[in-house]
C-alpha positions in Angstrom: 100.9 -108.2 -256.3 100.3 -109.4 -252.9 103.4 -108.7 -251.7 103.5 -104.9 -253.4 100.6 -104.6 -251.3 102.3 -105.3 -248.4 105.2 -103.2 -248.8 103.2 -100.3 -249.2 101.1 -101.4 -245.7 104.4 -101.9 -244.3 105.5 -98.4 -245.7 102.2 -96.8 -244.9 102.9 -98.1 -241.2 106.3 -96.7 -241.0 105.6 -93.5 -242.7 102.5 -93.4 -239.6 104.3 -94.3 -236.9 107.3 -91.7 -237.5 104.5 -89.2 -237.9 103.6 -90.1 -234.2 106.9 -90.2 -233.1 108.1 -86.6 -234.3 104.6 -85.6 -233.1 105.4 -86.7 -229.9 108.8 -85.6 -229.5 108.2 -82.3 -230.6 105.6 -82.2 -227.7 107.7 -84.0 -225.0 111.0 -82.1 -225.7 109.0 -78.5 -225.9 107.6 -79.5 -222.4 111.3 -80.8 -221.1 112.4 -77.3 -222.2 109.3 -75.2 -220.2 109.4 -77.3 -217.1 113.0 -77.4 -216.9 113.1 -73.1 -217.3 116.1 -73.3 -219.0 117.7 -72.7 -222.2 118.4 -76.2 -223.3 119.6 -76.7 -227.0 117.2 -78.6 -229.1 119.3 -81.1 -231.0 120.1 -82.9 -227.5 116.4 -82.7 -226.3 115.2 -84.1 -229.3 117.4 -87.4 -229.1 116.7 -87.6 -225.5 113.2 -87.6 -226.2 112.9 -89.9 -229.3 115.3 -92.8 -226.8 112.9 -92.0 -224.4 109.8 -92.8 -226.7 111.1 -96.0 -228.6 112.2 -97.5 -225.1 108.7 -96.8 -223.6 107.0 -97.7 -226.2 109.5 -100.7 -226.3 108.7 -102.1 -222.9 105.4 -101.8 -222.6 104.7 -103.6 -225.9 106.1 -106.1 -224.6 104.6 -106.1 -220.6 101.0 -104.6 -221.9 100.6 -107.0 -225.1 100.0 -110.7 -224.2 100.4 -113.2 -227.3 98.5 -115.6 -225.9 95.2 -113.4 -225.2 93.8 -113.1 -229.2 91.5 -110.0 -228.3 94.7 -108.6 -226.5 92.8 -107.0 -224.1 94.7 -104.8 -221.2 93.6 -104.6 -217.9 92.7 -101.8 -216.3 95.5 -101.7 -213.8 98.4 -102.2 -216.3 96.9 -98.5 -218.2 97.3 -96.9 -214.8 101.1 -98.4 -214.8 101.6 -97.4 -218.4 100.5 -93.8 -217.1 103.0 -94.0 -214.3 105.9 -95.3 -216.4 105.4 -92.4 -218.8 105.4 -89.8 -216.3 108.7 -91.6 -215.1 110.2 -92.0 -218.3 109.8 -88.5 -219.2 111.1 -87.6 -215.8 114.2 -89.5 -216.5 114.7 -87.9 -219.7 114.2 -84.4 -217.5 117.0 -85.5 -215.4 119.1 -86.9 -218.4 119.0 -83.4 -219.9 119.9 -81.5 -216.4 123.3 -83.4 -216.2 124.1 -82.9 -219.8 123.2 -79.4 -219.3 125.3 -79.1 -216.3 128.4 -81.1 -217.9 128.4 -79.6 -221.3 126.5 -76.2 -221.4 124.9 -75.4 -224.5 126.7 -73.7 -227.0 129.6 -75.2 -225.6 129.8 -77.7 -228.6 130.0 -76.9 -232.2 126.5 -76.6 -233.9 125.6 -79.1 -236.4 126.1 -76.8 -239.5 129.4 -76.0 -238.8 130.5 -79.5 -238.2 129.4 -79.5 -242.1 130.6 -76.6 -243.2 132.9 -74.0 -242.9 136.3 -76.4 -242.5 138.6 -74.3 -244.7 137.9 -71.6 -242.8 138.3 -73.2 -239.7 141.5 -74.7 -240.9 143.1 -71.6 -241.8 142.1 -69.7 -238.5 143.3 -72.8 -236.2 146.8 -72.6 -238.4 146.8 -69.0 -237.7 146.3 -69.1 -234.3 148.9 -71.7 -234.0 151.3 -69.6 -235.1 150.2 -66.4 -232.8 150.0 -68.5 -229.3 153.6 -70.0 -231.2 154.9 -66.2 -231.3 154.0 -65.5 -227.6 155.2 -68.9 -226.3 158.9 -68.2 -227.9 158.6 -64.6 -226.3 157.8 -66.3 -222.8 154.1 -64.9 -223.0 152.7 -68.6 -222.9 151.8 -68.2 -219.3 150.3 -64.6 -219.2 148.1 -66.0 -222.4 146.8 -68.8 -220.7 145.8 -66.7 -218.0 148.1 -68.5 -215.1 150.3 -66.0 -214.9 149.6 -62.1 -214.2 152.0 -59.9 -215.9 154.3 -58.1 -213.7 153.8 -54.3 -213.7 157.5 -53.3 -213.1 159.0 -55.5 -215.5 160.1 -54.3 -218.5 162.2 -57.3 -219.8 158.0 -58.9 -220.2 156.7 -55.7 -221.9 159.9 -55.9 -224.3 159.2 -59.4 -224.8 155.2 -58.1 -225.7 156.4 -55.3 -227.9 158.2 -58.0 -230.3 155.6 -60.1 -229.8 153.0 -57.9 -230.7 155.7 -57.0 -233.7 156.1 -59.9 -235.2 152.5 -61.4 -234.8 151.4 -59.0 -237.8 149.6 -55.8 -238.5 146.3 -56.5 -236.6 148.4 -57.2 -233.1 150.6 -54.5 -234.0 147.6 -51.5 -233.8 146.5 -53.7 -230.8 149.8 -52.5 -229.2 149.5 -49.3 -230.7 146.2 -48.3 -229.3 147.2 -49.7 -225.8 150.0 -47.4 -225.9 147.3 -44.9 -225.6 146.0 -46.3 -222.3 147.9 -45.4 -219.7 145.1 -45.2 -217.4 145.1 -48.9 -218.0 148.5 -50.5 -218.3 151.7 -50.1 -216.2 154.3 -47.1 -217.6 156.9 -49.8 -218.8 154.7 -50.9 -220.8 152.9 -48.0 -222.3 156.7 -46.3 -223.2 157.4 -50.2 -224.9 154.7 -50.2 -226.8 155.1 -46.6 -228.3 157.7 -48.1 -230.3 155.5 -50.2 -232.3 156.1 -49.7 -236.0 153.7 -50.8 -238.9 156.3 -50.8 -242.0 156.4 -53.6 -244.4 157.9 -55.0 -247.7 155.9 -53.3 -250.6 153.3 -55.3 -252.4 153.8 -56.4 -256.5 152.9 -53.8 -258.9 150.8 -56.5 -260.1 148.8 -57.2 -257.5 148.5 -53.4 -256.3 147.5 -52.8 -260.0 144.5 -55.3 -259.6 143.1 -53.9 -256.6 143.4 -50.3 -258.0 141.8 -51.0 -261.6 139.4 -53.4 -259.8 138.4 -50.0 -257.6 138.7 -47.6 -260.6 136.6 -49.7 -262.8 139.3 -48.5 -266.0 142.9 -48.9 -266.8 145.5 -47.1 -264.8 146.2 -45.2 -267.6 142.4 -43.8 -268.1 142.6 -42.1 -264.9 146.7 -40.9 -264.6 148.9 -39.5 -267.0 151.7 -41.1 -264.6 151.9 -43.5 -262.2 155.1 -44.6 -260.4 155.0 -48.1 -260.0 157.6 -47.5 -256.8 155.7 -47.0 -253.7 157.0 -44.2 -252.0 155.6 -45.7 -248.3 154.6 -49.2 -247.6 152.8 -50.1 -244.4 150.8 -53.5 -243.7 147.6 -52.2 -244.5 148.6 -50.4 -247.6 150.9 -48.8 -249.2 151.3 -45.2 -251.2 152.1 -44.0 -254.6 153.0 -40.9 -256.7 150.9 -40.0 -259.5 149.5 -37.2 -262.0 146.4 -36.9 -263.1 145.4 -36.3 -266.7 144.4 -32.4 -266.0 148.3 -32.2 -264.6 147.5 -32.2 -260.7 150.0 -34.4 -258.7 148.7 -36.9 -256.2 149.4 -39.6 -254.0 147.3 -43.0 -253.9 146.4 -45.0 -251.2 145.7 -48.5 -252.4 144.9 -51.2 -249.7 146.6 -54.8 -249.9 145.5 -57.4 -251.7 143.7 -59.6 -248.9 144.4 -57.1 -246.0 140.8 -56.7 -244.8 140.6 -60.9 -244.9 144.1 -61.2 -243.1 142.7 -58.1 -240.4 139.4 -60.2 -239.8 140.9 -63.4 -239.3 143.3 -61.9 -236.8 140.5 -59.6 -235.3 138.1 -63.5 -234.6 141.4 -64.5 -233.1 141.7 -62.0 -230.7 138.3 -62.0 -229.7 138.7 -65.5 -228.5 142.0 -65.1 -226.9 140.4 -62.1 -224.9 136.9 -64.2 -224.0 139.2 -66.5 -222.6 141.6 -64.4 -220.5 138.5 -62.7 -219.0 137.4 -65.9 -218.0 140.1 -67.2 -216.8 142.5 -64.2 -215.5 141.3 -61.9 -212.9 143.6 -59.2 -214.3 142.1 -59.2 -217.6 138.5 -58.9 -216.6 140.1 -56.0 -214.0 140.9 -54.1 -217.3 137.5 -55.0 -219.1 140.1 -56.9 -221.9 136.4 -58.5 -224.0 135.6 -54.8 -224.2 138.9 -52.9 -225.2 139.2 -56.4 -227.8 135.5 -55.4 -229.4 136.3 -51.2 -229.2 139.4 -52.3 -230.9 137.7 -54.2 -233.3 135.2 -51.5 -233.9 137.9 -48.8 -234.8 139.9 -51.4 -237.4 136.7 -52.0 -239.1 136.5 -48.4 -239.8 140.1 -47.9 -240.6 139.9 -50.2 -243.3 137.4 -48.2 -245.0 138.9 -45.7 -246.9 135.9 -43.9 -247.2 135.6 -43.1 -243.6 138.9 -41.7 -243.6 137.8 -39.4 -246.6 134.5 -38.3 -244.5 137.5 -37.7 -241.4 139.4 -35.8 -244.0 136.2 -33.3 -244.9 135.4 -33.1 -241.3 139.2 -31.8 -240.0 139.4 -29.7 -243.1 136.3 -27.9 -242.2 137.4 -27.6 -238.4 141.0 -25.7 -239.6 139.3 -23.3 -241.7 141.1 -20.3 -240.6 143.5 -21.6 -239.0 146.5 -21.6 -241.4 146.9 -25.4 -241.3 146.7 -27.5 -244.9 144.9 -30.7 -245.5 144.9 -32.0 -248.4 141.8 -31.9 -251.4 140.8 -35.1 -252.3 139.7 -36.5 -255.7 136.3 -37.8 -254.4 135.2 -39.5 -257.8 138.2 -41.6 -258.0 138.4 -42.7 -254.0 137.0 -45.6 -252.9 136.6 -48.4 -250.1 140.1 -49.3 -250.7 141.4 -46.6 -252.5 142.4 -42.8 -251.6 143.6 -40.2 -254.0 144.7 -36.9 -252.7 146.6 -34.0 -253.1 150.2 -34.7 -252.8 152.2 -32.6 -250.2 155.8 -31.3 -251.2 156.6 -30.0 -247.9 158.7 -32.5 -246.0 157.2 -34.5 -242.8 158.7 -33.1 -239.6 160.3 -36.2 -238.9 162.5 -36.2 -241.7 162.4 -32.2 -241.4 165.5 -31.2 -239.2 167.4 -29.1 -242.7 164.1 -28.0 -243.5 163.4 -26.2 -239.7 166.9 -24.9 -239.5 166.5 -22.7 -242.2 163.2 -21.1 -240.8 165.0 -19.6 -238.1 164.0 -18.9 -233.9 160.7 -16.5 -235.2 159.5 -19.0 -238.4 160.3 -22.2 -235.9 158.4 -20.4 -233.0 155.6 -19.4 -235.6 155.3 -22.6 -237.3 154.7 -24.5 -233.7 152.3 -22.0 -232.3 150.3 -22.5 -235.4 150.1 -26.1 -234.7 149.4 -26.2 -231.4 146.3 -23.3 -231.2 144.7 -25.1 -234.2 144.7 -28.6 -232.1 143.5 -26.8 -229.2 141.1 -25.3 -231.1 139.9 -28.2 -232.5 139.7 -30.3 -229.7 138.0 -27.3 -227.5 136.5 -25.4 -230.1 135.1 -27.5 -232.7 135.3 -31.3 -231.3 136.9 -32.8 -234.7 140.8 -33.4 -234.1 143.6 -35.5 -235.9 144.5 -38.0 -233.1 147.9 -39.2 -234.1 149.9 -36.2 -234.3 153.3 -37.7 -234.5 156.1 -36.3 -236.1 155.7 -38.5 -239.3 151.9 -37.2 -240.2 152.7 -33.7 -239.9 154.4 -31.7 -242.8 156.0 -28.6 -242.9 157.4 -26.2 -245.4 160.2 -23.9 -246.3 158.1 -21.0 -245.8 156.7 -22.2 -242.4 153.5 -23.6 -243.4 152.4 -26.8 -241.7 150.3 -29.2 -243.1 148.4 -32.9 -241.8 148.6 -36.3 -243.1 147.3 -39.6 -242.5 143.2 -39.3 -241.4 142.5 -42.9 -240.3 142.3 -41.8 -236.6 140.1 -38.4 -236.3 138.5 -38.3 -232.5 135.3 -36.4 -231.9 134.5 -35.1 -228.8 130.7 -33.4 -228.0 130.1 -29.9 -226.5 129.6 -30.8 -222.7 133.0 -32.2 -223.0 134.9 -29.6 -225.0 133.2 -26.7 -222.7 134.7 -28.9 -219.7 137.8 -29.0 -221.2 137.9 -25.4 -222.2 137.1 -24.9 -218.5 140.1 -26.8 -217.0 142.3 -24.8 -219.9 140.7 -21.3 -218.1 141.0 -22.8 -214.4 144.9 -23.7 -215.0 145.5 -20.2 -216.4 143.0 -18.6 -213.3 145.4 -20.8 -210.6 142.0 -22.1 -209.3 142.7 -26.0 -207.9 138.9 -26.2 -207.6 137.9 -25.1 -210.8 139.8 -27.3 -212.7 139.2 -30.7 -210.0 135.7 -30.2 -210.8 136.4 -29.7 -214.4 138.1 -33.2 -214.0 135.1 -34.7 -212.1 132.9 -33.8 -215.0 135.1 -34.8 -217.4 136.0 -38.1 -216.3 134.3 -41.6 -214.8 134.3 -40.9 -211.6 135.5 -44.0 -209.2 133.8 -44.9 -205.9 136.0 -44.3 -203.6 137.6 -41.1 -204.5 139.5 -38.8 -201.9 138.5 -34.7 -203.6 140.7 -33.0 -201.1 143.7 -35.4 -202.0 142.5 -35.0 -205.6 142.6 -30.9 -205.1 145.6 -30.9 -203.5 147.5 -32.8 -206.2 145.8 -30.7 -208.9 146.8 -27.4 -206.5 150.3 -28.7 -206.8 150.4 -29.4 -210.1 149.3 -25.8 -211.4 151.8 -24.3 -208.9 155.0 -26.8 -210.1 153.3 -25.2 -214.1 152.1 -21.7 -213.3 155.6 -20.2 -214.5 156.1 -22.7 -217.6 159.1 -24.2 -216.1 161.4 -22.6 -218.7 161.5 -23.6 -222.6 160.1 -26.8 -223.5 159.6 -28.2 -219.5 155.8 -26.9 -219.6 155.0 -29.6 -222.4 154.7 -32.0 -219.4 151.9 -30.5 -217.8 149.2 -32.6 -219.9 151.0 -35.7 -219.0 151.6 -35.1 -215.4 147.7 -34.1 -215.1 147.1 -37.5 -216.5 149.1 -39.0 -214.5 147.3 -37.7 -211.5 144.2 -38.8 -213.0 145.6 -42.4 -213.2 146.8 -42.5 -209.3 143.0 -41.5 -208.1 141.7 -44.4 -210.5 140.0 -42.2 -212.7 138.6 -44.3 -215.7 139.3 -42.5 -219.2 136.4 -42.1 -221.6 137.9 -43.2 -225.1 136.8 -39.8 -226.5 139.1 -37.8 -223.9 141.7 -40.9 -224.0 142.2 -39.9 -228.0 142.2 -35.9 -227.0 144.8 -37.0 -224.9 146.5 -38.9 -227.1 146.5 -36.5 -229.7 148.0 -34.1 -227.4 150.8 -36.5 -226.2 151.6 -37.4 -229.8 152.4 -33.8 -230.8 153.9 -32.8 -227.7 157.0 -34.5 -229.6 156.3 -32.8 -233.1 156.4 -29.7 -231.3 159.5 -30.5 -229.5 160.9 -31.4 -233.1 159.6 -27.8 -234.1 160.5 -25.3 -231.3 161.7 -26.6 -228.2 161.7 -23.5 -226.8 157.4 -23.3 -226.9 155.8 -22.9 -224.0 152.7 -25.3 -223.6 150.8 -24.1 -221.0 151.3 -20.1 -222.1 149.6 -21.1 -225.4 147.1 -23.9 -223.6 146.2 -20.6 -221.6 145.3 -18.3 -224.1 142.9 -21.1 -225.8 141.4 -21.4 -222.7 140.9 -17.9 -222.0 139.2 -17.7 -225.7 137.0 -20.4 -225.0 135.8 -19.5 -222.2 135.6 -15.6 -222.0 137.2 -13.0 -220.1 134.9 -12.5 -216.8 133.2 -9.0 -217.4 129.8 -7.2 -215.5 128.3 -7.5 -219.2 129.3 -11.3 -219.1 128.1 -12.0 -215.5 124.7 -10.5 -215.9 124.8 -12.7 -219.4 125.4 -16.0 -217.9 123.4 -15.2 -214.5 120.3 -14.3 -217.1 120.8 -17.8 -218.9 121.1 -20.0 -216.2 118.1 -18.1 -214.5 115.7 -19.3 -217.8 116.8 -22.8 -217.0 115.9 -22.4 -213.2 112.3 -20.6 -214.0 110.1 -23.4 -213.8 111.8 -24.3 -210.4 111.2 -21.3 -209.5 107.7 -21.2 -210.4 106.7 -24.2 -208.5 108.8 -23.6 -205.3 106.6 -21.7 -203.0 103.7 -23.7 -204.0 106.1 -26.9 -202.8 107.0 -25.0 -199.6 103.7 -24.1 -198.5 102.7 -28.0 -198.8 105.8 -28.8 -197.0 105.1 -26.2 -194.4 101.5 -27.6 -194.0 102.3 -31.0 -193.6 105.1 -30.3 -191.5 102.2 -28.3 -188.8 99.5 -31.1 -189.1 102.2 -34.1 -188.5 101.4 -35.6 -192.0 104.7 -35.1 -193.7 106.2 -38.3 -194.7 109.6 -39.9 -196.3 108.6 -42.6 -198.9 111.6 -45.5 -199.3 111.2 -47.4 -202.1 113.5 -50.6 -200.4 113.9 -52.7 -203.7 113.8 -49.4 -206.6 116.5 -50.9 -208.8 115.0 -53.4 -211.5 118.6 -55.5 -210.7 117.8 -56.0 -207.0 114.4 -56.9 -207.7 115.2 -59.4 -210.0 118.0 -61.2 -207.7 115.7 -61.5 -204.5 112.6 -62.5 -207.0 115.1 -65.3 -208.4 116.6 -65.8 -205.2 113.0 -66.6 -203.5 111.5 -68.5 -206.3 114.7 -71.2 -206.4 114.2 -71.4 -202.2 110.6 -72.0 -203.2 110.8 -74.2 -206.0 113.2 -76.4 -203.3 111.2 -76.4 -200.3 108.3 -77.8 -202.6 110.4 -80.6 -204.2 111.4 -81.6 -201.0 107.8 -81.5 -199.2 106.8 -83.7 -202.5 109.3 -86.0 -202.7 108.9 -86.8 -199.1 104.9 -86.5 -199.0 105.2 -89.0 -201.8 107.1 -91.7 -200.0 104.9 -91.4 -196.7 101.7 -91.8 -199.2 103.2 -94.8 -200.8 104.4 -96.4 -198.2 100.9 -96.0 -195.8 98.4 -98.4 -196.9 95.1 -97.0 -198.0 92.1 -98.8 -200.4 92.6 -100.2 -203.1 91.6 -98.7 -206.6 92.2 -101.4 -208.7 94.0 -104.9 -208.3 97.4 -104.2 -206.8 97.4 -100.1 -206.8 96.1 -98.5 -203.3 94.8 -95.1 -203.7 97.7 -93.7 -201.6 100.4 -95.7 -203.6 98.5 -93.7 -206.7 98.8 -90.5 -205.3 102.4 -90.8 -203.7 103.8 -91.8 -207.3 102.2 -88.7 -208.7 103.5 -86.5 -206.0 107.0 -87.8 -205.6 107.2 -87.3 -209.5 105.9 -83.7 -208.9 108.5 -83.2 -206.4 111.3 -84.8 -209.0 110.5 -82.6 -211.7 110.9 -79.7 -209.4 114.1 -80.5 -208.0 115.0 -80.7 -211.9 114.1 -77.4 -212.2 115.4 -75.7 -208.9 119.4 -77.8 -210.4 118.6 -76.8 -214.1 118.4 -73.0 -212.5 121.2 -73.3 -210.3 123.6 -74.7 -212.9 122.2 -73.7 -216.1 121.2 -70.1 -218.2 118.2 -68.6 -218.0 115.7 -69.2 -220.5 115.3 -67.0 -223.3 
């Protein structure tokens, strides 16, 4: 019984004295964390803490308690050591967490839960990456990866080497490719014209498997919802692939079923290439030149999107609603049936342009010249009029028929642009038909991110030179290059390309080559003109005194106020009391730096003054307090410890983050 007894004192002990000691860790390592200012990661402070603890409490058990004294009395002198030590102690542990800090940041390591969990997953995305730095190491892209080499703008033999690279790496890396293609304002020509070559075809997926993911979206049997169903895709991409069918009231349509596993296989990839692109930027200063973390997460953005089919249906509804009128066909969708994974729409029988050239030599020069200008003034007039346009207008998504009727495909990339910008636009359209340079540099100011040091007169002058070499079309099929060359000339004066007017662009560079395919005798800029013109207005009296009325409304409460303003200007101006206030440090940025800058010269010239106050105290005599401790010794320990912790604090800022 007696010993029960004792176990459960022994227990009780135990049970009290790790009570005390979480306590008291809890309280030393929350004020390590506030004294130090920075953002230190618990799991380290805690153990620092709890060694610190069980060694203080270690050593002075055994200098404080004497075994031979039975009333184990302490003198007075030893508590005022005891006090000292512990201020010392959790000093040391300070300074202990400062270098750890300094040598391995936080977050630098794994967290503790996914040591635990979370290895399959970590398994399969270290195998895949593997296998992608693999890929660009037997391309010779090793270097460029690792950020010790910069890619060489005029070679094309490494932008060939990227292209297959980018190929054989899979479908996520093969739409990276395909939407730097786009971004000519940021990569070299050689590679922009590589990467436009970029193809996304793949072996067709199982029945079986496609037949899972369709019944699994349907909810029913295939043979519920279609009368037939052809079990032979007619197009197979890595994403998904397409196939004929009827439905049980007789209509014919085509369905868009996703891969098995493609939106697991497009995340993994998509982690991957967020941690290859944190790594360049930190490493290579020609990816953080092109902002490579932020094109990575924009790209990410737009995949996410693109794998759900239902977006592309809402894209679908929103182009078909902004060609209303205009004699180009997008195809009715069966809204009940579509899904996240799953389209089903009208099926085209007109033939896609690409595969078209019979089908365009039988329209003849008018139906050919017809059919283009058709195209062309609805994508003007959605990307000027309405702001919803089909973005990748290449020869493959558009369709054409025997009669001359053109039709879309493919909605997974729809750009949207807002009014300011499609009146700009407009505006540049009207300025290149009026021959006014500074109309349409302006346009481009308003339409672009303006860089810092920009030259407007060189910037005029190219654009004056540019409407000249276009003013008379150039001939059949040479004005097409007038979009390009502008864009171009945006590119030399380091314009930065919004992502709404890179798609516009895009879009327009894409079907430049449909409607090559179509009519090479169109003239671009005659048709780009007329758009323009009907955007914008023709310049009457009637119109004048319209516009001159409008922006007069805007300007009324200026107006209103502005001799009132000038007669307080004038007065002040007569008694000498008019006065210029200069706000030196406006910006909340530049505040911040010289408040941070002065507090860390503060925060060091007080450690120092401590530190060295201390030692000149301790070292100087004084009265003694108790046996052994002089007053000054007393106070020169607490101050040099002062002045410790401080110069903690002032390294902790230097090296580490600021706190949360």
């Amino acid at each position: 019984m007696q010993t029960i007894l004792d176990w459960l004192g022994a227990t009780a002990d135990a049970v009290i004295w790790m009570v005390v000691l979480g306590v008291a860790t809890a309280m030393v390592a929350g004020t390590a964390r506030r004294v130090l200012g920075v953002r230190v990661g618990w799991p380290r402070t805690i153990v620092v803490c709890v060694v610190a603890i069980i060694t203080l409490v270690s050593v002075s058990s055994n200098v404080l308690v004497d075994p031979a004294n039975p009333t184990h009395e302490i003198a007075p002198a030893l508590w005022v050591y005891l006090g000292v030590a512990t201020l010392w102690t959790f000093a040391i542990a300070a300074a202990v967490l400062v270098v750890l800090e300094i040598m391995v940041p936080t977050g630098s390591l794994p967290t503790v839960r996914s040591l635990v969990f979370g290895w399959g997953r970590r398994w399969r995305r270290g195998r895949r990456y593997a296998e992608v730095m693999g890929i660009a190491a037997r391309h010779g892209l090793g270097a460029q990866l690792r950020g010790v080499r910069t890619p060489d703008p005029d070679s094309s033999r490494t932008a060939v080497s990227l292209r297959r690279a980018l190929q054989e790496a899979g479908v996520t890396f093969t739409k990276l490719g395909q939407m730097l293609s786009t971004r000519a304002d940021l990569l070299p020509a050689a590679y922009v014209v590589e990467l436009t070559r970029l193809t996304n075809r793949a072996e067709p997926e199982p029945w079986s498997a496609v037949r899972a993911v369709l019944e699994g979206e349907l909810g029913r049997p295939v043979g519920e919802v279609f009368a037939e169903f052809d079990e032979v895709p007619l197009a197979s991409a890595s994403v998904a692939q397409v196939h004929v069918a009827r439905l049980r009231d007789g209509r014919e349509v085509v369905v868009k079923v996703q891969r098995p596993g493609a939106v697991a296989s497009v995340e993994r990839d998509v982690e991957i290439l967020l941690r290859l692109a944190h790594g360049l930027e930190a490493r290579a200063p020609w990816a953080r030149a092109i902002g490579l973390l932020g094109l990575a997460r924009g790209f990410a953005d737009s995949l996410a999107e693109e794998l759900d089919y239902r977006v592309e249906v809402a894209n679908m509804a929103a182009v078909r609603s902004s060609l209303a009128g205009h004699g180009v066909r997008v195809p009715w969708v069966a809204e009940e049936l579509c899904s996240e994974r799953v389209i089903v729409m009208e099926r085209f029988d007109g033939v896609p342009v690409a595969q078209a050239s019979s089908v365009i030599a039988g329209l003849g020069e008018d139906g050919r010249a017809a059919a283009a200008s058709v195209l062309l003034r609805s994508v003007l007039a959605q990307i000027v009029g309405e702001g919803v346009f089909h973005a990748d207008l290449h020869a493959g998504n558009v369709v054409i028929w025997p009669s001359g009727e053109v039709g879309l495909l493919d909605f997974g990339s729809v750009g949207r642009l807002d009014a300011v910008s499609r009146r700009t636009l407009g505006m540049l359209l009207w300025a290149i038909d009026a021959d006014d340079p500074v109309t349409a540099t302006d346009a481009l100011l308003e339409l672009l991110d303006r860089p810092e040091s920009l030259d407007e007169r060189a910037l005029q002058r190219a654009v004056g030179g540019l409407m000249t070499r276009f003013r008379s079309g150039l001939g059949p099929g040479g004005s097409m290059k007038v979009f390009s060359s502008l864009f171009e000339v945006v590119i030399e004066h380091g314009f930065t390309v919004p992502p709404a007017i890179a798609a516009a662009l895009r879009s327009l560079g894409a079907l430049e080559g449909t409607l090559l395919a179509i009519d090479p005798r169109l003239d671009l800029v005659g048709e780009a003109r007329s758009v323009g013109r009907a955007v914008v207005g023709e310049v009457t009296p009637e119109r004048i005194k319209d516009e001159a009325s409008r922006r007069l409304l805007h300007a009324l409460p200026l107006l209103e106020n502005l001799p009132r303003r000038l007669n307080k200007i004038t007065a002040d101006l007569e008694a000498g009391r008019l006065g210029v206030n200069v706000r030196v440090l406006a910006d909340e940025g530049d505040r911040a730096f010289v408040f941070g800058l002065v507090q860390q010269l503060v925060v060091a010239v007080l450690s120092g003054s401590a530190v060295l106050g201390g030692i000149l105290l301790a070292t100087s005599g004084g009265v003694e307090v108790l046996p052994g401790v002089t007053a000054n010794a007393l106070l020169g320990g607490l101050l040099s410890f002062a002045g410790f912790v401080l110069a903690l604090r002032a390294v902790a800022q230097v090296f580490g983050r600021a706190s949360g």
